[in-house]
matplotlib code that plots the C-alpha trace (Angstrom):
import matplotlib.pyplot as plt

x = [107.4, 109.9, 108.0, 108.6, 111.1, 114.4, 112.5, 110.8, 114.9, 115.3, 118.0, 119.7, 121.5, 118.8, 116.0, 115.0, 114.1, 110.1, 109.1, 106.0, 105.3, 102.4, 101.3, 101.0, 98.5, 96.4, 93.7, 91.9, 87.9, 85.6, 82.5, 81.0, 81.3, 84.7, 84.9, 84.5, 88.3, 90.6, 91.3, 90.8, 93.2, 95.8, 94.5, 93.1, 90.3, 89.9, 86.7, 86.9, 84.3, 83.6, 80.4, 80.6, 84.6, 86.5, 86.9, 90.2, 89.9, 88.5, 88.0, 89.5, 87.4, 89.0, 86.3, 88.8, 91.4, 94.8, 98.1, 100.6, 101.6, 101.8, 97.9, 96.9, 98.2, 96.8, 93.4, 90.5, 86.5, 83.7, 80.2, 81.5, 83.1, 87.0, 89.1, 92.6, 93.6, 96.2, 97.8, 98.3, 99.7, 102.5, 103.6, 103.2, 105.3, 108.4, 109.1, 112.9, 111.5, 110.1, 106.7, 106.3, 108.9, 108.9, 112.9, 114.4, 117.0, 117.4, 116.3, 113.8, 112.1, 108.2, 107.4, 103.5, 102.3, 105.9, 109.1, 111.9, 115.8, 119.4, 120.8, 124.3, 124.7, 120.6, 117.7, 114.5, 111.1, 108.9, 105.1, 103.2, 100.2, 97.8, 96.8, 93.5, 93.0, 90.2, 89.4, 88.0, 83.9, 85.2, 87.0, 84.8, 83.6, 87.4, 87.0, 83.9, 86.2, 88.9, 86.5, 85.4, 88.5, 89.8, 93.1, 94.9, 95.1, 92.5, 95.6, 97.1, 93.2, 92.9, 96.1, 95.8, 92.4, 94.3, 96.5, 93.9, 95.4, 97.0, 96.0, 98.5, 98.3, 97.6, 93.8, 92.8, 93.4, 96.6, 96.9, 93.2, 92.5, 88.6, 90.2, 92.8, 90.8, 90.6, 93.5, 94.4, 94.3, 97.0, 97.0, 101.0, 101.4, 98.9, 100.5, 103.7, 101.5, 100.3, 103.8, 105.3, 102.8, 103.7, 106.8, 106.8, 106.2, 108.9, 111.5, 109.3, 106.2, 107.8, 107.8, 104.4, 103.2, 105.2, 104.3, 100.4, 101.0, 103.0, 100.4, 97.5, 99.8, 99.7, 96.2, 95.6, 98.4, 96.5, 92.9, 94.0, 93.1, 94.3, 92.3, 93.4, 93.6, 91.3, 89.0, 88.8, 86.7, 89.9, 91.3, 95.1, 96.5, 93.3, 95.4, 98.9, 98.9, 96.6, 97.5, 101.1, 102.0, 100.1, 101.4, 105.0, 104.4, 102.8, 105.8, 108.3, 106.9, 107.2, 110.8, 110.7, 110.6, 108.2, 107.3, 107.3, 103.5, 103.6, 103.7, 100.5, 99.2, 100.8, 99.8, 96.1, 96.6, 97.6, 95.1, 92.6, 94.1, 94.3, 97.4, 97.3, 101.3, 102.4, 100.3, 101.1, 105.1, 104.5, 102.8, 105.8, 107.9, 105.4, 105.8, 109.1, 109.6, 106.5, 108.2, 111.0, 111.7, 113.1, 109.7, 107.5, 103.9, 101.4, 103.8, 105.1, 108.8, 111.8, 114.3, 117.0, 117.0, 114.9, 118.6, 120.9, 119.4, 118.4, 121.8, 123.1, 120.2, 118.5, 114.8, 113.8, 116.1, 114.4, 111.0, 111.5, 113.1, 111.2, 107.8, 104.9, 101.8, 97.5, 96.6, 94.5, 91.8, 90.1, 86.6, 86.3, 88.7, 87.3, 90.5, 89.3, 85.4, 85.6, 85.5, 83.6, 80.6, 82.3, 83.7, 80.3, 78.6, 80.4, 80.7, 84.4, 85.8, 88.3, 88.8, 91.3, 93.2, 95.8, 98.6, 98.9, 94.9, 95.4, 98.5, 96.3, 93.2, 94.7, 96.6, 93.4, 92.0, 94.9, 95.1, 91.2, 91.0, 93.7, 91.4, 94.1, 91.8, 94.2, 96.1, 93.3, 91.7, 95.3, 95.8, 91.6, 92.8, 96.1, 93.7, 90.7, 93.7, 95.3, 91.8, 90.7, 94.6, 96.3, 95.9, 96.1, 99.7, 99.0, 95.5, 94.5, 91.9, 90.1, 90.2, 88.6, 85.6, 86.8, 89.4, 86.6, 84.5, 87.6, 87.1, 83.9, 84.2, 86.6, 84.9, 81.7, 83.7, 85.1, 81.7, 81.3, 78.3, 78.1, 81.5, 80.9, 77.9, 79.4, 82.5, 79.9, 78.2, 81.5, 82.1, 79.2, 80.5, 83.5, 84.2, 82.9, 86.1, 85.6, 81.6, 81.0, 77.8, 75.7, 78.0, 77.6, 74.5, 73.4, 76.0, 74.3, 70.8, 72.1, 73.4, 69.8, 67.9, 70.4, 68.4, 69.5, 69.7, 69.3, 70.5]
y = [66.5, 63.9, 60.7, 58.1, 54.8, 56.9, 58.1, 54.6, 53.6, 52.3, 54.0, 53.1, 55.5, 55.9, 56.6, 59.9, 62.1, 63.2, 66.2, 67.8, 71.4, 73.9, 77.1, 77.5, 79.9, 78.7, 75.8, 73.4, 73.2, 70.3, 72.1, 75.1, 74.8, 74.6, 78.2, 79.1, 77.1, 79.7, 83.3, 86.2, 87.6, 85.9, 82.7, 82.4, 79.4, 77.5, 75.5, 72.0, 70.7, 67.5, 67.8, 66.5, 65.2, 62.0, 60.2, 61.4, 65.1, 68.1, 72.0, 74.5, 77.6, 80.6, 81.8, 84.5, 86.7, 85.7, 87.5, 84.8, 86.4, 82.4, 81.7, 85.2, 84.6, 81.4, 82.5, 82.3, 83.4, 80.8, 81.7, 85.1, 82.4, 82.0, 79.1, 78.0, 76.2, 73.6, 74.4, 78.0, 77.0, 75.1, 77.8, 80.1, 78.6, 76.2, 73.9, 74.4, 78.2, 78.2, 78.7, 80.6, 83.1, 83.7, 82.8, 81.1, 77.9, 76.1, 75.5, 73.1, 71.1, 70.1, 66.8, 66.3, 67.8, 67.9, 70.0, 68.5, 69.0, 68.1, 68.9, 67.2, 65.1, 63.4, 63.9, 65.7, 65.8, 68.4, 68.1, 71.8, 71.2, 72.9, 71.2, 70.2, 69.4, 68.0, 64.3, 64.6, 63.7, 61.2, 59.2, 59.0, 55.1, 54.1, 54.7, 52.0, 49.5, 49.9, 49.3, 46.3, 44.9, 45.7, 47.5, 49.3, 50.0, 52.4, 54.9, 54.6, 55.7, 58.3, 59.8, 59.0, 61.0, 63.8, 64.5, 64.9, 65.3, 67.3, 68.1, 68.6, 70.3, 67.6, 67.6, 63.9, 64.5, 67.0, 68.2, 69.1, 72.5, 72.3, 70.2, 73.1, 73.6, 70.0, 69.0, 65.5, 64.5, 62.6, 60.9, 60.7, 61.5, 58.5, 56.1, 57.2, 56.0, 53.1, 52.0, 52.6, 51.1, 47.9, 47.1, 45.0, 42.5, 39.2, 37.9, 34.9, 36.8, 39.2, 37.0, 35.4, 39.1, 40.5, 37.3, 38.3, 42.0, 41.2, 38.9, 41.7, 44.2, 42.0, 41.1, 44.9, 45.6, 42.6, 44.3, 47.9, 49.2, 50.2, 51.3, 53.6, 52.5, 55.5, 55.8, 52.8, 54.4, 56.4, 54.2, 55.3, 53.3, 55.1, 57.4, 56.1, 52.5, 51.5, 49.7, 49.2, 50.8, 47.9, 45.2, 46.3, 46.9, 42.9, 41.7, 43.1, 42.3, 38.4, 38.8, 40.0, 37.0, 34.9, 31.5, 28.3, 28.8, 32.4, 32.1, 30.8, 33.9, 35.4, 32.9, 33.8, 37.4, 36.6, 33.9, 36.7, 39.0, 36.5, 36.2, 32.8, 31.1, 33.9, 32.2, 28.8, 29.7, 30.6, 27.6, 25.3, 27.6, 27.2, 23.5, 23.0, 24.4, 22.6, 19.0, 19.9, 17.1, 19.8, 21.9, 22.4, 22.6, 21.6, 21.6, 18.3, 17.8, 16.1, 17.2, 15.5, 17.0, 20.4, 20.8, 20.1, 22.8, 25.8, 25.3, 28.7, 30.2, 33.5, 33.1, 35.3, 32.8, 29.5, 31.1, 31.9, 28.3, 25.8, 27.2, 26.2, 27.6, 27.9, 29.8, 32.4, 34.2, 37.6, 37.7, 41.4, 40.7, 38.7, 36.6, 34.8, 34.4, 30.4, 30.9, 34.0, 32.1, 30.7, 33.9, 35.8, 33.1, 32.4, 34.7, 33.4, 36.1, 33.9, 30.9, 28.8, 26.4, 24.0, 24.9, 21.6, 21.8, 25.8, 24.6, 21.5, 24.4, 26.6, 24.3, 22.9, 26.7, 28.0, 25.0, 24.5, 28.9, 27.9, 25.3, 22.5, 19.5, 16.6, 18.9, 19.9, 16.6, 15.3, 17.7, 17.9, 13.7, 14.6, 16.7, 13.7, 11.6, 13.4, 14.1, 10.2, 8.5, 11.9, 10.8, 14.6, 15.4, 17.7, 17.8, 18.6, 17.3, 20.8, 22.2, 19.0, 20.5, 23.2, 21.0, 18.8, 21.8, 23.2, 19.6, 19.7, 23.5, 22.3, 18.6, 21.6, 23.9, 20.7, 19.1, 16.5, 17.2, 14.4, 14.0, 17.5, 16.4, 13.8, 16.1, 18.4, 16.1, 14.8, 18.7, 18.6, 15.5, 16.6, 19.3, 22.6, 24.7, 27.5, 28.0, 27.1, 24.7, 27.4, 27.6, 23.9, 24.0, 26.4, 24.7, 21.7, 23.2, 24.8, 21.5, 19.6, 22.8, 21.6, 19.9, 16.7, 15.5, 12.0, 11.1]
z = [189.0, 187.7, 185.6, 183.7, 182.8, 184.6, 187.5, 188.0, 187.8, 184.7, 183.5, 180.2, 178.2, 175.6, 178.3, 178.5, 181.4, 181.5, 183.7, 184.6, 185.2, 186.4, 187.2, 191.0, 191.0, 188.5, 190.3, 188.5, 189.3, 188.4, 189.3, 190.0, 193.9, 194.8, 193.2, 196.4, 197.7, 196.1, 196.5, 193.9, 192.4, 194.2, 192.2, 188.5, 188.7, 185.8, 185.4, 183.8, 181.1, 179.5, 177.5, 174.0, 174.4, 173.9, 177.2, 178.8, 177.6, 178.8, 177.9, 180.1, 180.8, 182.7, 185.3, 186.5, 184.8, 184.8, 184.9, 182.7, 179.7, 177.9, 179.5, 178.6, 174.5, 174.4, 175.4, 172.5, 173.1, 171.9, 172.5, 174.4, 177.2, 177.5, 176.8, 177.0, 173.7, 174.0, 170.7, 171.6, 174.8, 173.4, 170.8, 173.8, 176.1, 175.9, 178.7, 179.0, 180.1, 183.9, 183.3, 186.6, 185.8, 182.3, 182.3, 179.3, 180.3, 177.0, 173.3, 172.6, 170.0, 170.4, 170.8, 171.4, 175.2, 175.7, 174.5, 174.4, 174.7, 175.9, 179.3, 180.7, 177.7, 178.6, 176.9, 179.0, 177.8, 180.1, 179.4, 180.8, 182.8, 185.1, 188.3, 189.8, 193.7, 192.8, 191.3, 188.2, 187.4, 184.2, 186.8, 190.0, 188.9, 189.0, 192.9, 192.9, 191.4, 193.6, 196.6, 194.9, 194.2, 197.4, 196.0, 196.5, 199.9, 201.5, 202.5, 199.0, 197.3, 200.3, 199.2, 195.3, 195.7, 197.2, 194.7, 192.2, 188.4, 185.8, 182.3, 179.3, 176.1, 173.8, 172.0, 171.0, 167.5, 167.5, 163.9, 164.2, 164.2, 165.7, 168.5, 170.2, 173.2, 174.3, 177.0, 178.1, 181.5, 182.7, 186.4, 186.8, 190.3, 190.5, 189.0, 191.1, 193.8, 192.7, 191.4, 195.1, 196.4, 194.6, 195.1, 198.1, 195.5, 195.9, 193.4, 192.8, 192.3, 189.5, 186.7, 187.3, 187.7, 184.7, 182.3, 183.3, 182.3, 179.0, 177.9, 178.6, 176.6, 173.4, 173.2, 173.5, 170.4, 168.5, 169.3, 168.8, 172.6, 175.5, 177.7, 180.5, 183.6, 185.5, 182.1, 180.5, 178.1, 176.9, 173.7, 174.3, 171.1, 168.9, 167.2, 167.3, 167.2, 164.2, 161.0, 159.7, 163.2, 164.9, 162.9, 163.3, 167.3, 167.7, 165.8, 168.1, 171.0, 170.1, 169.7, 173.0, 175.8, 174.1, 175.6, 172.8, 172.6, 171.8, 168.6, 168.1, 169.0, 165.7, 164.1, 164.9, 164.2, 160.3, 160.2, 161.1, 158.5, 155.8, 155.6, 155.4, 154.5, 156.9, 159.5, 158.1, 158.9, 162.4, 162.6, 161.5, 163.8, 166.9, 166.0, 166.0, 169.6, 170.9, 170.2, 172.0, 173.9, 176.7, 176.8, 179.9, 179.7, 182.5, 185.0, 183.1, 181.6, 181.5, 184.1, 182.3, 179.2, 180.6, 182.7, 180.4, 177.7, 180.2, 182.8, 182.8, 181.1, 182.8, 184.2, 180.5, 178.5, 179.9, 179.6, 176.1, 175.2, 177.5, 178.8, 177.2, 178.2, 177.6, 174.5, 176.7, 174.5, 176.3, 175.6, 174.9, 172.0, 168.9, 168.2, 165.2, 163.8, 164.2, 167.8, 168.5, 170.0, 172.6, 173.6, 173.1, 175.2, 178.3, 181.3, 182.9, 180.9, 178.7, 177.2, 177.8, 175.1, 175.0, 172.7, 170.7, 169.9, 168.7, 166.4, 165.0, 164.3, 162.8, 160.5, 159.8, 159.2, 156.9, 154.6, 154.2, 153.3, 150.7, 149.0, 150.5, 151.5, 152.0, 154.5, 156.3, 156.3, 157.5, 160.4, 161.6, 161.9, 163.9, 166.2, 166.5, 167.2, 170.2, 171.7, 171.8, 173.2, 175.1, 179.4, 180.8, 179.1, 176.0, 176.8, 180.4, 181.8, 182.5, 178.9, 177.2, 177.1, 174.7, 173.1, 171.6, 170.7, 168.9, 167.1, 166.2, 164.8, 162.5, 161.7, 160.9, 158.6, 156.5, 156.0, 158.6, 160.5, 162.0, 163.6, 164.8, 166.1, 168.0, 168.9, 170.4, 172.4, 174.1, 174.8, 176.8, 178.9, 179.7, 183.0, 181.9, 183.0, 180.0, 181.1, 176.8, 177.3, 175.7, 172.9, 172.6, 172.6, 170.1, 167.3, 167.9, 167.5, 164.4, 162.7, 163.7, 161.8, 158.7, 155.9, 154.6, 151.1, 150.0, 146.6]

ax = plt.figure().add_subplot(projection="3d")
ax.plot(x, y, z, "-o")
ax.set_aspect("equal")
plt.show()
């Protein structure tokens, strides 16, 4: 089975080619009872197990004898039952050989489930696998929340269902020796399905839906998970993208087709590593492109000078030079402490926040961690300021209520509880579109239970 970035017809000249391969006689089981599917000895069943594994792996147990030479050497007994280790299977075997015949094509050189080597000038990567008919037990609540969410299609799940899955020899921690019998399971033929399936999508849609989908993709690389799409439970960036790794992978993607406001979002990240003139820089940077006097945000700008800067410009281009858009802040991702009630404490699942009122916070932030008062003090006054005279341009009218909390977090932090106080309140008067009254609330009750000293 053909996968990946060529099959899915992006085809540069440094894409690779990934394949999939299995044994047809060798079935898959997920339990006991559909033993009773397959023929003996024309088929070897294997028996999958999950007990005691990270979500997105399993154990394969042979319940009948089979006749491979490569399945037979990579065979090892624990607790008088019969496993196939995954590290065996790879020394056993090499994907450029078909696996069904025993007959050698090419050389290869391992690289993780896969081996991989050069045929007609391109690279191939060919991952073995065994095949299940059978949709794994691990997965079964992804099928509840495609029926709630209505997608996709009920003849795209029947057939997705069908298919079943594959597992690859990969354990969740490869070098690890205690780890060799544990396979991954990997849904590709799925997600050939559910990538056919959505391509009816139009021109004008892409972009919205791609922008959506980048912007997922970063707060994962900022959080450190990914969670896979049939077992969410599955961490795919737990091994590989972690530390330096991490830092290295969020920084590329920003050079990648960043709106102006993107860079707040960097910004945050260094401010939440204390990394404070780093996040200071992106700040002046974030700045700079906000006051263009070309940039769109709110659905507000000036054709004039938005024309004469983005004429010629692709749909990327313009979005990366114009297009200013809400900080938006994922709830199951702790962005930065200051505002982790808010996130803790409402149920719309974000929060959204105007750019200009991030940029003034996290000014305010950086220079108070580095002891810098009159700059704090100078940029918490900018932010009071655009609150009290901005008409529903840089402030909209339906993130108030979070913009004058932001306000009051940072009035709190430099000492003035009583601005906060009345920053608060006006939180609470404004239209509660980020579902953060209880937030409000609770800060308030916690600056009334503050003692106060009279001289």
């Amino acid at each position: 089975m053909k996968s990946g970035s060529d099959r899915e017809g992006f085809r540069f000249m440094s894409s690779d080619i990934d394949h999939m391969a299995w044994l047809l006689d060798h079935k898959l089981i997920c339990d006991l009872s559909q033993i009773t599917l397959y023929r003996t000895p024309q088929h070897t069943v294997i028996l999958m197990g999950w007990e005691d594994l990270p979500p997105g792996f399993t154990r394969l147990k042979l319940m009948t004898p089979s006749r491979n030479p490569a399945v037979k050497e990579a065979c090892i007994i624990i607790d008088k039952e019969t496993y196939i280790s995954s590290t065996r299977m790879r020394s056993a075997v090499k994907l450029c050989t078909d696996i069904n015949t025993g007959t050698k094509l090419l050389s290869s050189e391992p690289h993780g489930p896969c081996a991989s080597f050069k045929f007609r000038v391109k690279e191939h990567d060919g991952a073995l696998s065994f095949r299940s008919h059978h949709w794994p037990n691990v997965a079964l609540p992804w099928i509840q929340r495609c029926q709630l969410k209505q997608w996709p299609p009920e003849s795209v799940l029947s057939a997705i269902l069908k298919e079943g899955c594959h597992v690859v020899a990969i354990s969740s921690v490869p070098s690890h020796c205690e780890k060799e019998i544990e396979w991954r399971i990997s849904f590709s033929g799925s997600e050939r399905k559910l990538s056919d399936s959505s391509r009816q999508w139009c021109p004008s849609e892409l972009l919205q839906f791609f922008w959506t989908c980048f912007k997922l993709l970063l707060s994962w690389v900022y959080k450190g998970e990914c969670p896979n799409f049939f077992i969410p439970e599955n961490n795919m960036f737990r091994v590989k993208v972690t530390g330096r790794t991490q830092v290295l992978l969020f920084n590329q993607l920003y050079d990648l087709m960043s709106c102006s406001s993107e860079k707040l979002y960097l910004a945050l990240f260094y401010y939440k590593v204390c990394a404070y003139e780093k996040s200071l820089k992106c700040l002046l940077m974030a700045q700079n492109k906000l006051s263009k006097p070309y940039a769109m945000y709110n659905g507000l700008y000036n054709q004039m000078m938005y024309s004469k800067r983005t004429t010629g410009l692709s749909l990327s281009d313009k979005m990366r030079e114009a297009l200013i858009d809400h900080i938006d802040l994922l709830n199951n991702c702790t962005y930065i402490d200051e505002l982790k009630l808010e996130q803790t404490l409402n149920s719309s699942g974000l929060l959204s926040i105007p750019p200009f009122v991030m940029l003034n916070m996290l000014f305010v932030l950086n220079h108070h961690a580095l002891g810098d008062t009159i700059r704090s003090q100078h940029f918490l006054q900018n932010l009071h300021t655009l609150l009290l005279y901005d008409s529903d341009t840089l402030v909209p009218n339906e993130l108030r209520d979070i913009s004058w909390q932001i306000l009051g977090i940072c009035q709190q932090i430099c000492g003035d509880y009583d601005g906060a106080l009345d920053s608060y309140r006006r939180s609470l008067q404004e239209t509660l579109f980020n579902d953060i009254q209880k937030a409000t609330l609770s800060r308030i009750q916690t600056l009334n239970d503050i003692p106060v000293f009279y001289g």
